[in-house]
N, C-alpha and C positions, 0 to 999 in steps of 0.2 A: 519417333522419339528414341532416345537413346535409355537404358536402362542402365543400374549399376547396381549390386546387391552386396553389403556389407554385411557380415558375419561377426560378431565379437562374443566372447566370453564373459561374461561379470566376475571379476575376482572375488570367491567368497570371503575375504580376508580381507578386502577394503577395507580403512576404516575411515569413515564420510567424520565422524567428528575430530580423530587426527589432522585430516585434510584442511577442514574448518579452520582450525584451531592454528595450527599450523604454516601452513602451506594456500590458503585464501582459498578452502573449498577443492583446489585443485588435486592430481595427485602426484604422488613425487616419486624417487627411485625405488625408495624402501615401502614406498603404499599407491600399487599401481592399479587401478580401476580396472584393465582387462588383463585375461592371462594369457589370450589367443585372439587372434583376427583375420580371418580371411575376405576377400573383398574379387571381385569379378564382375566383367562387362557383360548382358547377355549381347548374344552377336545376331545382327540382323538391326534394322528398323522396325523398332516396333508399334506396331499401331491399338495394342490393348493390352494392359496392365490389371491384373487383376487376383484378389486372394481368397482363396474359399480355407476356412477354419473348421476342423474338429470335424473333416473327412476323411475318407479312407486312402490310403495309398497302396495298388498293386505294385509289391517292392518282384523284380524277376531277376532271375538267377540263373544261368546255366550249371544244369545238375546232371551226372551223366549226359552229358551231349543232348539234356531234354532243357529247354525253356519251361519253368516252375515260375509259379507266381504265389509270393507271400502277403496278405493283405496285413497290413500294417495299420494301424488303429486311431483314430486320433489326433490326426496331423493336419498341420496347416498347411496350404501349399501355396507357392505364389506362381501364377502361371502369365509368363511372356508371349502375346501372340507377335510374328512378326509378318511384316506385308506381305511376305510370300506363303503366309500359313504356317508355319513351322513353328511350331510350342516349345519351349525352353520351361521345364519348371524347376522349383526350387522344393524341398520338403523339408519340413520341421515336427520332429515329437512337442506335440503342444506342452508336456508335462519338463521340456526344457526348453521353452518361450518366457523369458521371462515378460519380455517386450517389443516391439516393434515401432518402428517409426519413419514414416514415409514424407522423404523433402521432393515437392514438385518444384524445380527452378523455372526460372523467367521463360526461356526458350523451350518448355512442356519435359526435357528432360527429368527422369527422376532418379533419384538415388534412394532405394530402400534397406533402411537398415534392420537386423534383428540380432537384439539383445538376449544370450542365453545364459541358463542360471549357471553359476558359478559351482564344482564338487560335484559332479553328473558326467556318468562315463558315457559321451557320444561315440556313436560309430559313425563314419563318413566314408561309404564303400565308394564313391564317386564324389567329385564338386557338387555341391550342391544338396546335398543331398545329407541330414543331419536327424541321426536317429538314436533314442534315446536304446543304449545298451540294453535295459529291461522289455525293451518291446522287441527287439532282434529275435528273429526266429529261432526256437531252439535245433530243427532241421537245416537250419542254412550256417554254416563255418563260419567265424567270423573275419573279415579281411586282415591284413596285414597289421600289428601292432600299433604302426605310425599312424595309422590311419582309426586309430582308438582315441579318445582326449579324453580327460577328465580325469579325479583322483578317487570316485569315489569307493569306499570298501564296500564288497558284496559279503 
């Protein structure tokens, strides 16, 4: 089967009864439901879809030329097996989940999405991989700005 994993942000600034009122529910220029979206195929055929919640993730690092491993608290992961064994996972600070929602189509492909809270600075050192600022180790540097999201004040 083929897998597909949707990323979005929730805009905390929505506003669901503007939209109502408005616009039939939907969202419009000035009132846009997400702020961010990323979206990716895992690669491979995959023959086991599956997501373990509010486990640990070994986040590793090259630190001095050493391989370090930071356990990361809390996380959700969704992990892609594909026929030739090769694991593709995805990681989420569950404390920015807001939601998740998983469409199996006709043909067993799936497309899984996750909905994250809207005003929460993620770091995303990698695709896939979506970790709530406040759990980032205070030993490991954090990556590249662009690669920070969220507004939120510390």
């Amino acid at each position: 089967m083929k897998v597909t994993i949707t990323v979005k942000e929730v805009n905390p600034e929505f506003d669901q009864h503007l939209a109502d009122k408005e616009f039939n529910g939907k969202e419009s220029e000035e009132n846009i439901l997400y702020t961010w979206e990323d979206e990716f195929d895992i690669n491979g055929d995959v023959r086991e879809f599956k997501i373990r919640n509010n486990v640990s993730y070994d986040l590793q690092a090259s630190v001095n030329d050493k391989i370090v491993t930071y356990p990361i608290e809390a996380v959700t992961i969704v992990d892609c097996i594909t026929n030739n064994n090769t694991t593709t996972s995805c990681v989420f600070s569950r404390s920015i989940v807001k939601d998740t929602k998983k469409v199996v189509h006709k043909n067993g492909n799936i497309h899984f999405f996750v909905f994250l809270k809207g005003g929460k600075e993620i770091v995303s050192p990698v695709t896939g991989i979506y970790i709530n600022k406040k759990d980032w180790p205070k030993q490991l540097p954090l990556p590249p700005e662009e690669d920070i999201t969220g507004d939120e004040e510390e």
